[in-house]
N, C-alpha and C positions, 0 to 999 in steps of 0.2 A: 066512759069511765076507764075501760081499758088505755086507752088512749093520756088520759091524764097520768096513771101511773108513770107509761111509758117518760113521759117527760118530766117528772118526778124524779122517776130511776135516772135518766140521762143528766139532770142538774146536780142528784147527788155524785154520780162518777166525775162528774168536771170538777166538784169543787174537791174531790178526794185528789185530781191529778194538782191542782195547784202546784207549781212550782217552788218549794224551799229557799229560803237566799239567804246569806251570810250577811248578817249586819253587824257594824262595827258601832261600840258606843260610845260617842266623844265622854271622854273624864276633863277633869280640871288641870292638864298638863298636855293634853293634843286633842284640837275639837276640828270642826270643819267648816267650813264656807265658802260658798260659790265655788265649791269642789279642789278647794285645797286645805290642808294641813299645818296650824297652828296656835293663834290664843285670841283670845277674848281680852285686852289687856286697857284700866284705866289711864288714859292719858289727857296729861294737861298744857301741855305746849306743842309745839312743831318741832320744838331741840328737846324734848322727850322722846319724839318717833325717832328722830334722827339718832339718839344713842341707843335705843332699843333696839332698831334696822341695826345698827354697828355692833349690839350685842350678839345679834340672832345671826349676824353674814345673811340680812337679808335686803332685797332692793328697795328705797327705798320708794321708788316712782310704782312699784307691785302694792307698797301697804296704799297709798293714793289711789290707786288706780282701783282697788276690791272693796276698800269703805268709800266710794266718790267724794273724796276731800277733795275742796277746790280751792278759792281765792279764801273763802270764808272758814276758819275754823273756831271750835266750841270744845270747849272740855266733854269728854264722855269718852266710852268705853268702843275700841276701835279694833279689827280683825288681822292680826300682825301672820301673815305668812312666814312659815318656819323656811329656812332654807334647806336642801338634801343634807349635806352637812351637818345640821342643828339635829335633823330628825334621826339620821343615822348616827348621832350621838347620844341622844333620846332611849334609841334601842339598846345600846353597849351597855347604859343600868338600867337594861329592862324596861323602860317605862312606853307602852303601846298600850293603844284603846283595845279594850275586851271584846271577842267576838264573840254572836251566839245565834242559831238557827231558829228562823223564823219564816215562815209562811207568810207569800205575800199578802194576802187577802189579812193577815192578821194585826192588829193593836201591838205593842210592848208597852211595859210599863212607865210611866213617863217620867221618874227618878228610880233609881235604882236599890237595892237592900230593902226593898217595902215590907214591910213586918208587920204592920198597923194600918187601919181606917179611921178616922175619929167620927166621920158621918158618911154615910151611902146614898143613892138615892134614894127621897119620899120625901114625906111632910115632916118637920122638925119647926118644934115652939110657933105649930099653929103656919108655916109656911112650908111652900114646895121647896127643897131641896133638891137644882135638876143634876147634883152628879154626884162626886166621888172626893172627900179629903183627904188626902195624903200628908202623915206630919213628917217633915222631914228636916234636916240642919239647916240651918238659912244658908244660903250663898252657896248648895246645894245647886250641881248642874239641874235642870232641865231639860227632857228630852222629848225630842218631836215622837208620838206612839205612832205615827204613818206617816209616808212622804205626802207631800202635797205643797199649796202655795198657799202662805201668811196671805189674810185677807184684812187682819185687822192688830194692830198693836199700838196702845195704848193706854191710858187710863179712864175706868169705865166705872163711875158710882161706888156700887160695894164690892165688884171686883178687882178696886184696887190697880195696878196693872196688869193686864189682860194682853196674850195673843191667843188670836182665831186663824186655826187653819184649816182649806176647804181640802178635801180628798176627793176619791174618785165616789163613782155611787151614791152622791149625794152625800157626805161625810163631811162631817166638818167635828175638830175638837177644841175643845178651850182650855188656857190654861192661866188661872187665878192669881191674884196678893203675890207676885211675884215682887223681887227686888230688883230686879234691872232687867228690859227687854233687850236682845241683842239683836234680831233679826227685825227686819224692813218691811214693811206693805207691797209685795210683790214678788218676794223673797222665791223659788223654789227651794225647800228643804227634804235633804232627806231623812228616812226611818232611824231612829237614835241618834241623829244630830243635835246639838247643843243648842236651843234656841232663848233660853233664859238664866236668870239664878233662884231658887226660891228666895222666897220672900214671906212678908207678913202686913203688905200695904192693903186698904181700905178696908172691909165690916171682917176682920181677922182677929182672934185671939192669940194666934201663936205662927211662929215658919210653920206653913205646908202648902200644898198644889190643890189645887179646887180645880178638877180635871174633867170634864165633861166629855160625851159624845153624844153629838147630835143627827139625826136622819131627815133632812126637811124642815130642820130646826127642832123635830121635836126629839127631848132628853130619852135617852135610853139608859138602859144603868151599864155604866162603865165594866163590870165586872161579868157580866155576859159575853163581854169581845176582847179583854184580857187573857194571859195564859194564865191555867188556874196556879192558884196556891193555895194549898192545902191547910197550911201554919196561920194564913192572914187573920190578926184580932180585928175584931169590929169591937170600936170603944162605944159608939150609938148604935144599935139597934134602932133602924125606923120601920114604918108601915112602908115597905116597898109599895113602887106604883110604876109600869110596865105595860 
């Protein structure tokens, strides 16, 4: 018995030293990608890259090169590297990603100003509900709550478009009814990177993030590995289940 305490005591002192890190959180004006600095931008031609590259002074064989455009192009939404230039112009009115201290081992919240729940996890109208809704503006970044690698993005039944990304520790989180996925199947992201927009696509009533975290696949309730807040309404009350 002695013995267990001992190593008890020793796992809480390790997870007290955790390390702190500074995370930066992309907003809708400088997000990240394959670890540079610029936008999320809808395009419909190759002579839209090419005047956009010409807007931003950026290269344009860099925007090819970090969304792998090749012989074959498609409309959709593509990762436009800002040049130093563009960024250090950026900064002159102010406009840089918000930073804020967080614990590696910890979650963030995966859109930002959350004020509200509309459902938690438990059973709601007779079903399991395995996570956390979030209502939030549509077109609303989305934000990775830990680094890890996209496992799954796409569109899945009722949740609409869906990314899954796996973590350390058996971790994986989901992220619901979004409106446009930007990140890849293989993707490494990190902690408040920009990897969607909300949305309101498949068994959705309104924009929000249907946010899950999962241990071995099985749902934990989101709100355990969050930072707390104190203010957040829950619009449903369910029968928690943990």
């Amino acid at each position: 018995m002695k013995k267990y305490y001992i190593i008890i005591f020793i796992l809480l002192l390790y997870s007290g030293l955790k390390a702190e890190q500074q995370i930066y959180l992309d907003n809708k004006e400088i997000q990240e990608y394959k670890g540079k600095l610029g936008k999320w931008i809808s395009v419909d031609s190759r002579q839209s890259i090419q005047q956009i590259a010409k807007k931003l002074s950026t290269n344009i064989d860099e925007i090819y090169n970090v969304n792998g455009i090749g012989n074959y192009f498609t409309k959709n939404y593509y990762f436009i590297p800002y040049s130093e230039n563009y960024i250090n112009e950026l900064e002159s009115k102010t406009i840089y990603r918000n930073a804020i201290t967080s614990n590696e081992e910890e979650f963030i919240w995966p859109v930002e100003n959350v004020v509200e729940a509309s459902s938690v996890l438990g059973f709601r109208y007779g079903k399991f509900h395995p996570g956390l809704d979030l209502p939030a503006i549509g077109g609303s970044p989305i934000l990775a709550a830990m680094e890890g690698v996209v496992t799954l993005t796409g569109y899945e039944d009722g949740y609409g478009k869906l990314i899954v990304i796996e973590h350390r520790n058996n971790f994986t989180t989901k992220y619901a009814h979004n409106s446009i996925n930007f990140v890849k199947k293989g993707d490494f992201v990190k902690k408040g990177q920009i990897i969607g927009l909300v949305g309101s696509t498949g068994n959705s009533t309104g924009n929000h993030v249907h946010f899950e975290i999962r241990c071995k696949e099985i749902p934990l309730d989101p709100i355990d590995f969050l930072p707390q807040k104190d203010d957040l309404r829950v619009i449903h009350t369910l029968k928690n289940w943990k």
